[in-house]
C-alpha positions as CSV (number, residue, x, y, z in Angstrom):
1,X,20.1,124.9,92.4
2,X,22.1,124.3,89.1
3,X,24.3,127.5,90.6
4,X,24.7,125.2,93.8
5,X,25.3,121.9,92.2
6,X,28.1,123.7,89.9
7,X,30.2,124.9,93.3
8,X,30.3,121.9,94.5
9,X,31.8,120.4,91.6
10,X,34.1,122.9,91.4
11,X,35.4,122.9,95.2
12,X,37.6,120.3,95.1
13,X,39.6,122.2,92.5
14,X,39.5,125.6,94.7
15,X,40.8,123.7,97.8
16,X,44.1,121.9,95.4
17,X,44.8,125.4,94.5
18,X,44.6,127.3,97.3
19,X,48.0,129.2,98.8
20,X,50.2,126.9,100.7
21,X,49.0,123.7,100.2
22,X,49.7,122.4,97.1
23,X,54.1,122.7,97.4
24,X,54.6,122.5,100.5
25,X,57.5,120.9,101.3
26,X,58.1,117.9,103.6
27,X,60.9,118.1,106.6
28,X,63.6,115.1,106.8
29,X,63.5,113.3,110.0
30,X,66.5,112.6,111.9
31,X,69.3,110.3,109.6
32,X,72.5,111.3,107.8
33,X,74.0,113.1,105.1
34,X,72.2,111.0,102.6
35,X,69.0,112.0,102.0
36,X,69.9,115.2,101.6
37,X,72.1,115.2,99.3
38,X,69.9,113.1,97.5
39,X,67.3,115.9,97.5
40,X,69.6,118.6,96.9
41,X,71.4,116.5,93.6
42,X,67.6,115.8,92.2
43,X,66.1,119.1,93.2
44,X,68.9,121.0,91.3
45,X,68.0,124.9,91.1
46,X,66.1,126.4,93.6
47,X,65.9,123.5,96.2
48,X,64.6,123.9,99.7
49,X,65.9,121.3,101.6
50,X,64.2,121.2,105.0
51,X,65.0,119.6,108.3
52,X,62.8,118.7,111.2
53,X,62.6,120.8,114.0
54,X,64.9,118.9,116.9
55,X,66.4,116.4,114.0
56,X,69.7,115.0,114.6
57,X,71.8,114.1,111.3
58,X,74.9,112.1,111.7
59,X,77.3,112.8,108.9
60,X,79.9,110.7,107.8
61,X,80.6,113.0,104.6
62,X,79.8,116.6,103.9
63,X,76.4,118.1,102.5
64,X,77.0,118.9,99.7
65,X,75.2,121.7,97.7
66,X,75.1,121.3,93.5
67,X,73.5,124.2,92.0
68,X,72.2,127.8,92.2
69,X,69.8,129.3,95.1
70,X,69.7,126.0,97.3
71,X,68.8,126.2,100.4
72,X,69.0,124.2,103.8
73,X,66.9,125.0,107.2
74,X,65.1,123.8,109.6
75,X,61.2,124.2,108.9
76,X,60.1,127.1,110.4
77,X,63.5,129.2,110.5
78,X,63.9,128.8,114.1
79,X,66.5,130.1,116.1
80,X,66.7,128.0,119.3
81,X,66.9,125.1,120.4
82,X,64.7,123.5,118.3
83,X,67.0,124.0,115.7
84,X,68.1,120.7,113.7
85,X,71.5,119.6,114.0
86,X,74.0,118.1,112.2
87,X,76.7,116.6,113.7
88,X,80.8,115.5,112.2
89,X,81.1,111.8,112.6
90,X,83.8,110.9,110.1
91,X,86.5,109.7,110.7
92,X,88.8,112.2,108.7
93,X,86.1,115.0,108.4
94,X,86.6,118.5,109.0
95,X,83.4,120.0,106.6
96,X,80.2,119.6,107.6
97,X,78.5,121.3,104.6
98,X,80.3,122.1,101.1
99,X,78.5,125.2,99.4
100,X,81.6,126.6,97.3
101,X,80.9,125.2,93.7
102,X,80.9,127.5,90.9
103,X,77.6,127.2,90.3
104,X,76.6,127.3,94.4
105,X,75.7,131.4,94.1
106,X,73.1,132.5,96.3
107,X,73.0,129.7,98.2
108,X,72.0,129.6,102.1
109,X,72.6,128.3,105.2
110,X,69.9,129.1,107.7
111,X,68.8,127.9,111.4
112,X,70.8,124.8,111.7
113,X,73.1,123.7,114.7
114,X,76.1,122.4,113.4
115,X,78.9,120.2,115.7
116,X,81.9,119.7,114.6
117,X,83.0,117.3,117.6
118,X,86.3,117.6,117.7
119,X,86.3,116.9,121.8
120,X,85.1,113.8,120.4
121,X,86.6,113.4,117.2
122,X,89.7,115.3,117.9
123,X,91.6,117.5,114.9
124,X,91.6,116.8,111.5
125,X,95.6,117.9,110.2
126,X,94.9,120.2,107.3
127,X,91.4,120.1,108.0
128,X,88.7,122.4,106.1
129,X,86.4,124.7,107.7
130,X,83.2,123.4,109.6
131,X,81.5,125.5,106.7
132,X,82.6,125.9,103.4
133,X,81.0,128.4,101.6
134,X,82.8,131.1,98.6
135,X,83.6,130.6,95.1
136,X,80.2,132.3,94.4
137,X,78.2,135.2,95.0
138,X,75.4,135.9,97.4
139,X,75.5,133.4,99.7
140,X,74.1,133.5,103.1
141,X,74.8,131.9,106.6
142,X,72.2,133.2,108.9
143,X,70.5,132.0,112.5
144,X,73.2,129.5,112.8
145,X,75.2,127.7,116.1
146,X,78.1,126.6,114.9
147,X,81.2,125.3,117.3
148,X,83.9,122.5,118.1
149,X,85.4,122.9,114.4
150,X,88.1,120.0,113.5
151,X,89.5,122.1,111.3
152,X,91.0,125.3,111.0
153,X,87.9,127.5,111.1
154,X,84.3,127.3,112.0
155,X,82.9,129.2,108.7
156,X,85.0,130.0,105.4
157,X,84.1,131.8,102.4
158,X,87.0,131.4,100.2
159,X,87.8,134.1,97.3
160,X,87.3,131.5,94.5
161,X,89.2,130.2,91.9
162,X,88.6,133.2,89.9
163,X,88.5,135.5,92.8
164,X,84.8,135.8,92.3
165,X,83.3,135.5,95.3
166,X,81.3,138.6,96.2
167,X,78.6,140.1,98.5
168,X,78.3,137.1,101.1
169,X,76.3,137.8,104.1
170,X,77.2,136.1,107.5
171,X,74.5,137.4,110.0
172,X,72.9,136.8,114.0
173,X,75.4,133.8,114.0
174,X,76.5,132.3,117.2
175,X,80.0,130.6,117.0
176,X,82.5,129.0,119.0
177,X,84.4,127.9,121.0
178,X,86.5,127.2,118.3
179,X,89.8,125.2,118.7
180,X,92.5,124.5,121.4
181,X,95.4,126.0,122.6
182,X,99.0,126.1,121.1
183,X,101.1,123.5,123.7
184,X,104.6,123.4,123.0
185,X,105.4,120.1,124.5
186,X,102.5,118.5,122.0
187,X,102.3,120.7,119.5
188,X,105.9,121.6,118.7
189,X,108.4,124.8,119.0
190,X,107.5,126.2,115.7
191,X,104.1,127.5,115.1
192,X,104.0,127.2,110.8
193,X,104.6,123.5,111.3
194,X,102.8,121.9,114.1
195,X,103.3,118.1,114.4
196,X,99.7,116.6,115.3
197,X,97.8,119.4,112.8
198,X,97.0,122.7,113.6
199,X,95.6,122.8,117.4
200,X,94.0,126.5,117.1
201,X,90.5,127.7,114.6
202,X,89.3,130.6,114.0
203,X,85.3,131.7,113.7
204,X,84.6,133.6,110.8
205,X,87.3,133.5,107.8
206,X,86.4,135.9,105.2
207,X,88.0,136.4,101.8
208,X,85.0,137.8,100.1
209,X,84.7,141.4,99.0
210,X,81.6,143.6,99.3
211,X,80.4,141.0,102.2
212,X,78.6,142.0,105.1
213,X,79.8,140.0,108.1
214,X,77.1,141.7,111.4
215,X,75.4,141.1,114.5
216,X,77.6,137.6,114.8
217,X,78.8,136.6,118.4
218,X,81.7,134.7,118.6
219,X,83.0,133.3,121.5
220,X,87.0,131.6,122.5
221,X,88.1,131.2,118.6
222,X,91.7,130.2,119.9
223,X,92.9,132.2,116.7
224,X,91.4,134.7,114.8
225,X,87.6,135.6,116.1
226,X,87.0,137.2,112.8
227,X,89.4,137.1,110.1
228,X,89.5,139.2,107.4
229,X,91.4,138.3,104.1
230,X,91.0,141.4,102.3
231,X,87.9,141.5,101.2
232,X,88.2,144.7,100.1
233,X,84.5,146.9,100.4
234,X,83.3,144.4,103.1
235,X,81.5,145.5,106.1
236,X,81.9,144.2,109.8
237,X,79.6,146.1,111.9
238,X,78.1,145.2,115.3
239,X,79.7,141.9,116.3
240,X,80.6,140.7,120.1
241,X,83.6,139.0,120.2
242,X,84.2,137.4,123.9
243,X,87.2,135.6,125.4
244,X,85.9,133.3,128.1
245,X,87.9,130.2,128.9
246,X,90.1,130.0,126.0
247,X,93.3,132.0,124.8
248,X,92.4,133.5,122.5
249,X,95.5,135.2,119.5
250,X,93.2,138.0,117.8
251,X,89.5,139.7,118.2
252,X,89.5,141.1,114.6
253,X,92.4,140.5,112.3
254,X,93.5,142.8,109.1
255,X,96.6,141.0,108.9
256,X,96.8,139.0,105.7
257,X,98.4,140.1,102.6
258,X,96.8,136.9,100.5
259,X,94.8,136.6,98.6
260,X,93.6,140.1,97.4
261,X,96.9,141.2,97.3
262,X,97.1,143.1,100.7
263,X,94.3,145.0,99.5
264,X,91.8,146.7,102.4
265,X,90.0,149.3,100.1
266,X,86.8,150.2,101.6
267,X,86.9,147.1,104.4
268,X,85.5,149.3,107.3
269,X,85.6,147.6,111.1
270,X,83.2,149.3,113.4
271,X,80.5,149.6,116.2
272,X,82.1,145.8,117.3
273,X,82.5,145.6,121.0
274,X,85.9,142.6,122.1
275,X,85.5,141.5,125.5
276,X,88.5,140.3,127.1
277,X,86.6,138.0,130.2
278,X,88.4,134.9,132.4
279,X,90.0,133.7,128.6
280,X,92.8,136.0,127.7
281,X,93.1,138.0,124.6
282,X,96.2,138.7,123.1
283,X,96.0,141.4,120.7
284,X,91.8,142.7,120.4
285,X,92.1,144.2,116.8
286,X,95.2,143.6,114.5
287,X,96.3,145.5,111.9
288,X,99.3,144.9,109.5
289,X,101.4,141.6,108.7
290,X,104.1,142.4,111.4
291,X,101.7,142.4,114.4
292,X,100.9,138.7,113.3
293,X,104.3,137.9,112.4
294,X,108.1,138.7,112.0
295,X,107.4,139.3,108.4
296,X,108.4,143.0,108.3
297,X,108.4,143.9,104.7
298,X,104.7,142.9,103.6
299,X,102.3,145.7,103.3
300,X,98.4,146.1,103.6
301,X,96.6,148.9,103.0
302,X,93.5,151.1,103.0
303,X,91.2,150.0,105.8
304,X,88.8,151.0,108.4
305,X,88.7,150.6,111.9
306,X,86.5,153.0,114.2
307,X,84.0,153.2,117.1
308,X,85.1,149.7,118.4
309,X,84.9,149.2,122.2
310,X,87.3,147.0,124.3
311,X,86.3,145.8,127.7
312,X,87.1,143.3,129.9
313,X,90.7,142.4,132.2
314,X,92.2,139.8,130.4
315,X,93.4,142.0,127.2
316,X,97.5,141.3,126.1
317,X,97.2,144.5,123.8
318,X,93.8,146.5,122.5
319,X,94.4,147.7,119.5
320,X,97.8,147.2,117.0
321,X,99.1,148.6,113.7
322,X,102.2,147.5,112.1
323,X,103.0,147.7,108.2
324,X,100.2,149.0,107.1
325,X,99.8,152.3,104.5
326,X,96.6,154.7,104.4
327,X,94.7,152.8,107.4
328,X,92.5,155.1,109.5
329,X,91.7,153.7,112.9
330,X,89.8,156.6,114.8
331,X,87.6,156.9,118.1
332,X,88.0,153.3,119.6
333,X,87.2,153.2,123.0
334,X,88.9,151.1,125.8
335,X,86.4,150.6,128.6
336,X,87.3,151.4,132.4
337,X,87.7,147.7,133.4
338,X,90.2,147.0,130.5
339,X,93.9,145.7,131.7
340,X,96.4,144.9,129.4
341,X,99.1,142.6,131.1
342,X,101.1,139.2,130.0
343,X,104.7,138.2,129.8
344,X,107.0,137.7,126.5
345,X,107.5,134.2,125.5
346,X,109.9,132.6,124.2
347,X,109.1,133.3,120.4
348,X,109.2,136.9,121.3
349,X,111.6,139.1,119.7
350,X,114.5,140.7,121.9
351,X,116.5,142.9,119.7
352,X,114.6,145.3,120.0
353,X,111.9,144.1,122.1
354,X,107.9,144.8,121.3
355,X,106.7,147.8,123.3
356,X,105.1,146.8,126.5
357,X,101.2,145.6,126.6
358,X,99.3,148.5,126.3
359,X,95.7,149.5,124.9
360,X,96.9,151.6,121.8
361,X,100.5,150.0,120.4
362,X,101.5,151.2,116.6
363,X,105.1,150.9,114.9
364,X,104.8,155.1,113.0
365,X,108.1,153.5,111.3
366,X,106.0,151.1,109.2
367,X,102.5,152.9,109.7
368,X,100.7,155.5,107.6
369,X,97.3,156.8,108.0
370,X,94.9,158.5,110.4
371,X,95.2,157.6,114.1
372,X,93.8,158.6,117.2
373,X,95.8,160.4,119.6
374,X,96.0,157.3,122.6
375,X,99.0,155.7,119.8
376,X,102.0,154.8,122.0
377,X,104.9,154.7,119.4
378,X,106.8,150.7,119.9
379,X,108.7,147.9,118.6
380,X,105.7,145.8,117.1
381,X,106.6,142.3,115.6
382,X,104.8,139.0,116.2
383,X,103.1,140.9,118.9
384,X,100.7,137.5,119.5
385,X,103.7,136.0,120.9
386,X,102.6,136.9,124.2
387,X,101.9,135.3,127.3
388,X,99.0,135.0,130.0
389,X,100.7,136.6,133.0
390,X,101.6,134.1,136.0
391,X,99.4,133.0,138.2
392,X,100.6,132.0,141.5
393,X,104.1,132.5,140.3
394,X,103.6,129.5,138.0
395,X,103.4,130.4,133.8
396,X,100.1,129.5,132.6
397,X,99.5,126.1,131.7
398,X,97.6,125.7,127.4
399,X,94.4,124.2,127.4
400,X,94.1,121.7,125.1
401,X,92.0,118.1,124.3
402,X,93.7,114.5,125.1
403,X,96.1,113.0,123.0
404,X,94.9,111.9,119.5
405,X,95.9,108.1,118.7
406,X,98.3,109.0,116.6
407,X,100.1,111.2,118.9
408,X,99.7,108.7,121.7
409,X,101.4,106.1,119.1
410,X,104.1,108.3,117.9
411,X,105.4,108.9,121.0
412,X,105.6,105.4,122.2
413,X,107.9,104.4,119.1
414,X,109.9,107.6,120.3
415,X,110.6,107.2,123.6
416,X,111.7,103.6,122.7
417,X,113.7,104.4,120.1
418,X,115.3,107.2,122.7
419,X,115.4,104.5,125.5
420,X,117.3,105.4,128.4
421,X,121.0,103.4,128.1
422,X,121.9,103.4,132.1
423,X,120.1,101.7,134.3
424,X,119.4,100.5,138.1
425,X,122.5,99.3,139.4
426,X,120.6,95.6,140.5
427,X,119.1,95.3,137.0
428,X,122.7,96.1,135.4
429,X,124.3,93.1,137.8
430,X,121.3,91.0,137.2
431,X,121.5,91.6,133.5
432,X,124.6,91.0,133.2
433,X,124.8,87.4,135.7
434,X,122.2,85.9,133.5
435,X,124.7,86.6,130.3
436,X,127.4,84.8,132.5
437,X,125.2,81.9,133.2
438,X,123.6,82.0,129.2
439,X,127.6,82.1,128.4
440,X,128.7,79.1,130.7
441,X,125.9,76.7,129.3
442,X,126.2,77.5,125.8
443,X,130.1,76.3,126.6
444,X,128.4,73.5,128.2
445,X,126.5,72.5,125.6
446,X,129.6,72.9,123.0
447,X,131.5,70.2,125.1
448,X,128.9,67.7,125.1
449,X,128.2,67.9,121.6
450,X,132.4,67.9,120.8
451,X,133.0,64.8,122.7
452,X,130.0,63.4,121.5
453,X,131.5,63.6,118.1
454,X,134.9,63.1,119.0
455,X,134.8,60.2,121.9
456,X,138.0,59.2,121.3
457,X,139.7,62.8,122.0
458,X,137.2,64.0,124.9
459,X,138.9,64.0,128.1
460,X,137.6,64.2,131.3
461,X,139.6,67.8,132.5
462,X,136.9,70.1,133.9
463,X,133.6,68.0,133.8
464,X,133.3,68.1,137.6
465,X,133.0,72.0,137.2
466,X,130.2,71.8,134.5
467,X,128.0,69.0,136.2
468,X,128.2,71.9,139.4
469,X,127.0,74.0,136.7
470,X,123.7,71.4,135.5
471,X,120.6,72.6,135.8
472,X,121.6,76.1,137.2
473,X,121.2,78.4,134.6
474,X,117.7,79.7,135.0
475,X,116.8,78.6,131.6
476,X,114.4,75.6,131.1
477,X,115.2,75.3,127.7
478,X,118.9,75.0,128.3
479,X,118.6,72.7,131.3
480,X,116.6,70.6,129.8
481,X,118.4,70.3,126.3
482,X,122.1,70.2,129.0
483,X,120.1,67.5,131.1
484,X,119.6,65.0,127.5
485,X,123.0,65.5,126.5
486,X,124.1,64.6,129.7
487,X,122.1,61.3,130.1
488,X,123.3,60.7,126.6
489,X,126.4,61.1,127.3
490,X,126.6,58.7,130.5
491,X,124.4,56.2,128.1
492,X,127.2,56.6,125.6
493,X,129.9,56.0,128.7
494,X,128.1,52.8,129.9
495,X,127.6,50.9,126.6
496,X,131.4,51.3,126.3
497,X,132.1,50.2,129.5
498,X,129.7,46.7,128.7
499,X,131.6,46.3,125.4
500,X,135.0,46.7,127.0
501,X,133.7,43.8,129.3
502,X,132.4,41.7,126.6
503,X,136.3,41.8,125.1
504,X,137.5,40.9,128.2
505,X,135.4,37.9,128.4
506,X,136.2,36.9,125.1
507,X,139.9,37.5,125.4
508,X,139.5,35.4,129.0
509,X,137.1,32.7,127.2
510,X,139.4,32.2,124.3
511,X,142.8,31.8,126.7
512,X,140.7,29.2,128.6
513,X,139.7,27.7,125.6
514,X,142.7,27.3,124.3
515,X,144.3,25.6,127.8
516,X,141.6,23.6,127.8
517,X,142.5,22.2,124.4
518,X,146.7,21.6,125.4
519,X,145.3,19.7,129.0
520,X,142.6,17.6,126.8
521,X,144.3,17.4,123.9
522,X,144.4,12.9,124.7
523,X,141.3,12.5,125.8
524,X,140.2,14.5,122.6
525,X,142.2,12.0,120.4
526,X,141.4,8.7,121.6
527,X,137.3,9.9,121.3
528,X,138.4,10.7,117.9
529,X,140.3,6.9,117.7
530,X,136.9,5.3,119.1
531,X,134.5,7.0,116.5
532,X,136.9,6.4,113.6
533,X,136.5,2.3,114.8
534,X,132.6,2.2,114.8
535,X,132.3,1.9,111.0
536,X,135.1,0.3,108.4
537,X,136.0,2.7,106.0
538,X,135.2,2.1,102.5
539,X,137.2,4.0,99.2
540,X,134.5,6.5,99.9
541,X,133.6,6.9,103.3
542,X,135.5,8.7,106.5
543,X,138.3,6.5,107.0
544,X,139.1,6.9,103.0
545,X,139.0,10.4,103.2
546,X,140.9,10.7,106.5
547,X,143.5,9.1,104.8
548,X,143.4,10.8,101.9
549,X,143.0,13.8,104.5
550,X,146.1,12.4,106.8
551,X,148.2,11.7,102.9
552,X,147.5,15.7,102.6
553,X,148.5,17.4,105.4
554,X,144.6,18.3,106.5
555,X,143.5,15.6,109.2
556,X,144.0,14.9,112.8
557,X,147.6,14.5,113.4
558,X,147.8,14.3,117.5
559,X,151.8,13.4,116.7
560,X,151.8,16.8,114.7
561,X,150.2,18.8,117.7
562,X,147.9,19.8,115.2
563,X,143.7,19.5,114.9
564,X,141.8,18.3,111.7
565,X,138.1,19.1,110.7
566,X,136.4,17.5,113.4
567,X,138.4,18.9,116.1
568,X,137.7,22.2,114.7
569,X,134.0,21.3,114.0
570,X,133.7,20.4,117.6
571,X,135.5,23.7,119.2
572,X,133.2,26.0,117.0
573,X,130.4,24.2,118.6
574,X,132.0,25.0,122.2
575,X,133.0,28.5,121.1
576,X,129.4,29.2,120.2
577,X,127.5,28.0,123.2
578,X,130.3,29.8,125.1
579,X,129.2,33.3,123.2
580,X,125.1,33.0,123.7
581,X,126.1,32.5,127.2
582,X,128.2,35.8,127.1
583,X,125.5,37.6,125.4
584,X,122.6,36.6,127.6
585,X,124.6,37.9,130.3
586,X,125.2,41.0,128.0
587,X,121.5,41.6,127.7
588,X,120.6,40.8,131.7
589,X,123.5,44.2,132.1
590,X,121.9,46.4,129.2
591,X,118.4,45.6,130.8
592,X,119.5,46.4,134.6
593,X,121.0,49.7,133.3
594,X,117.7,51.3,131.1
595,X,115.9,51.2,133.7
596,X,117.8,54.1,135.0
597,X,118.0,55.9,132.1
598,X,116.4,59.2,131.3
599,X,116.8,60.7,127.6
């Protein structure tokens, strides 16, 4: 009974520490790049980071992984659809996930599906790889689907800035496609400097040595499939490379001199099989500097390639070896169904021209090793310049996405700035009649506005010609402003003509007046006579000072001929009734004419 009571006590305790439930770690629902960084910054060494099966994370920024033996996957380790994905959403973002720190060694990448959306998104210029991983040692990408790269490859591991990346592992991956096609009308004429970013990507870019890169399928990478930057003691073993709607430059590349120096030493290429399907493939494996380029004088050295099989119709060249010392490249096999066709482009070289497509191509001038017997002796330089053949008689057409914005943009301002300068005959003519007319009433206008301020030098020469002229020039603004000056001007003309009339009247008024005075001139005097009577004059009254007036020359002296004071007193009276009867008749003109007046 005691014995009893004391496991049940003690159960609780057994169930916390039983294997895999205490620890366990929780998956992150669907979200973005947040969370997990969050866990991956806190969790520092040895963090598992796990996603929910069929989770969708939108990333506006890359994962980013901080320390040693990190880990991201999606619970489970699945490798199908069930997978969680993460998907590029940024606007300038090539990297999807950052694992190339220093500290970042043995980190790993494991059952995820990663879009990089650039049929979306379009092309990052100078972007980064979808994956970035190097720098480090012992890092993994495994179980992965990655595709649709912005950048210029789907998976990187870089050499490091120490050149210490070693032994990374890139295994069962399925990637691609990978990029577009190189067009020259968008992308440019020269291939080291294309104008809207770098159209092509490869799938696996490896410059880390002692890696094992294996059982990888990689599918229309519209550059190099899989790239190999040295890497010297590196294994690639048992990849399928496929070329299936996409052009495709290389299968398997041994080309690049940097950044190990040319250096190839123990990098052996075998047991991969290159199918060349509807997508063409230019060169299937390429070995040395020249068969990339037209640089002739770079070296590499030292590598592997053997038991490779090439199949499929859609092949440029199989296999190609140009500047390259101590390379072996033994017992590849071309399958029956593998042609080898296409047509020199325009980048090719001429003098002397490569050697013709062919399954086996090597330049012996610039080639030392061990090689199989199949070796046709040619020209070889820039041998990826080639072409699809023609199809219907017409060259092939590059595939490629739409226009990015900026592209669509650019060339606008271009073909405006490099506008066209002749044009339809009827636009020239019409072009040039509305200067005439634009010409003919600026003139106009001049005119009106020189006689307006200079009346009295404006003639009247010509003014029948403008007024056929009014309010025919197609421009409101003109006719309008011509129409104002023009009922200004006639305002201007008829207030003249009323004060000409008013000095006429008062030239006519002050003759008459002035007759009037010679015929009346008795009369006048004797009612001067008669008022003078009606009062007797005192020393100080009118009759004293008319006398005093008459003594001095200044009063009315009829036997003179001349007028005194009253007389004059008594025509300014008649004068001024005569003037407000000139000026109401003035104002009865001015009103009849405003009425017709338009300003």
């Amino acid at each position: 009974m005691l014995f009893s009571s004391l496991l049940l006590l003690l159960l609780p305790i057994v169930s916390a520490a039983a294997p895999g439930k205490q620890g366990k770690p929780k998956c992150l629902q669907s979200g973005d790049e947040v969370a997990i960084n969050k866990a991956l910054t806190k969790g520092g060494r040895g963090t598992v980071v796990t996603l929910c099966q069929g989770s969708t994370h939108r990333l506006k920024n890359p994962i980013m992984f901080t320390a040693p033996r990190q880990t991201l996957t999606t619970e489970g380790d699945p490798k199908g659809r069930e997978r969680a994905m993460l998907i590029v959403e940024g606007e300038d973002q090539a990297v999807a996930i950052k694992a190339d720190c220093r500290q970042c060694s043995f980190a790993t990448i494991q059952s995820l599906i990663v879009d990089g959306n650039r049929p979306l998104m379009l092309r990052v210029p100078k972007g980064g790889g979808l994956l970035e991983l190097g720098n480090a040692e012992g890092q993994t990408v495994r179980d992965c689907r990655l595709f649709e790269p912005r950048g210029w490859t789907a998976l990187h591991f870089r050499e490091g800035d120490l050149k210490q990346c070693r032994k990374a592992h890139v295994v069962d991956n399925d990637i691609g496609p990978c990029g577009e096609e190189w067009d020259d009308e968008y992308d440019g004429l020269v291939e080291s400097e294309p104008i809207n970013g770098n159209p092509r990507a490869d799938g696996i870019s490896l410059a880390c040595q002692d890696s094992l890169v294996e059982r990888n399928i990689v599918t229309d990478a519209t550059d190099g499939a899989i790239v190999l930057f040295g890497s010297s003691g590196s294994e690639i073993r048992n990849n399928h490379v496929y070329s299936r709607q996409r052009v495709n430059l290389g299968g398997i590349n041994l080309v690049d001199y940097e950044p190990w120096k040319g250096d190839y030493f123990g990098t052996t290429v075998h047991h991969n099989t290159i199918h060349a399907l509807a997508g063409f493939l230019r060169v299937g494996i390429v070995v040395g500097p020249a068969s990339w380029s037209d640089d002739t004088d770079t070296v590499v050295h030292s590598g592997s390639v053997t038991d490779n099989i090439l199949e499929g119709p859609r092949f440029g060249y199989g296999i190609v070896v140009s500047s390259a010392d101590h390379f072996t490249v033994l017992r590849n096999v071309v399958q029956s169904n593998a042609e080898f066709s296409g047509v020199p482009s325009v980048n090719c070289p001429t003098a002397p021209a490569n050697g013709p497509p062919a399954a086996f191509l090597i330049n012996r001038g610039s080639a030392t090793g061990t090689f199989q017997s199949d070796f046709v002796n040619g020209e070889v330089q820039h041998i990826i310049c080639i072409n699809p053949p023609d199809e219907n008689g017409e060259p092939y057409t590059a595939w490629r996405l739409r226009d990015s914005p900026a592209a669509v943009a650019r060339r606008t301002e271009a073909e405006a700035a490099n506008a066209p300068v002749s044009f339809d005959s009827r636009l020239a003519e019409a072009v040039v009649n509305y200067q005439m007319e634009l010409m003919t009433a600026m003139n106009g206008i001049n005119d009106k506005i020189e006689r307006h301020n200079h009346p009295a030098e404006s003639e009247d020469d010509g003014e029948a010609a403008l007024a056929a002229q009014r309010g025919k020039t197609g421009i409101k603004e003109v006719d309008v402003l011509w129409k104002r000056l023009e009922s200004l001007d006639s305002g201007e003309k008829r207030l003249q003509r009323e004060i000409e009339a008013i000095e006429r009247e008062m030239n006519h008024l002050t003759t008459k007046y002035k007759k009037s005075t010679e015929e009346n001139k008795p009369i006048l005097t004797e009612v001067f006579n008669v008022v003078a009577k009606l009062k007797a004059p005192s020393p100080g009254t009118l009759q004293g000072d008319l006398k005093r007036d008459a003594e001095a020359g200044m009063g009315f002296q009829p036997e003179d001929g001349g007028l005194g004071p009253t007389s004059v007193l008594l025509g300014s009276g008649a004068i001024v009734m005569l003037a407000l009867m000139v000026v109401k008749r003035f104002r009865s003109r001015i009103g009849g004419t405003k009425k017709g007046k338009v300003f």
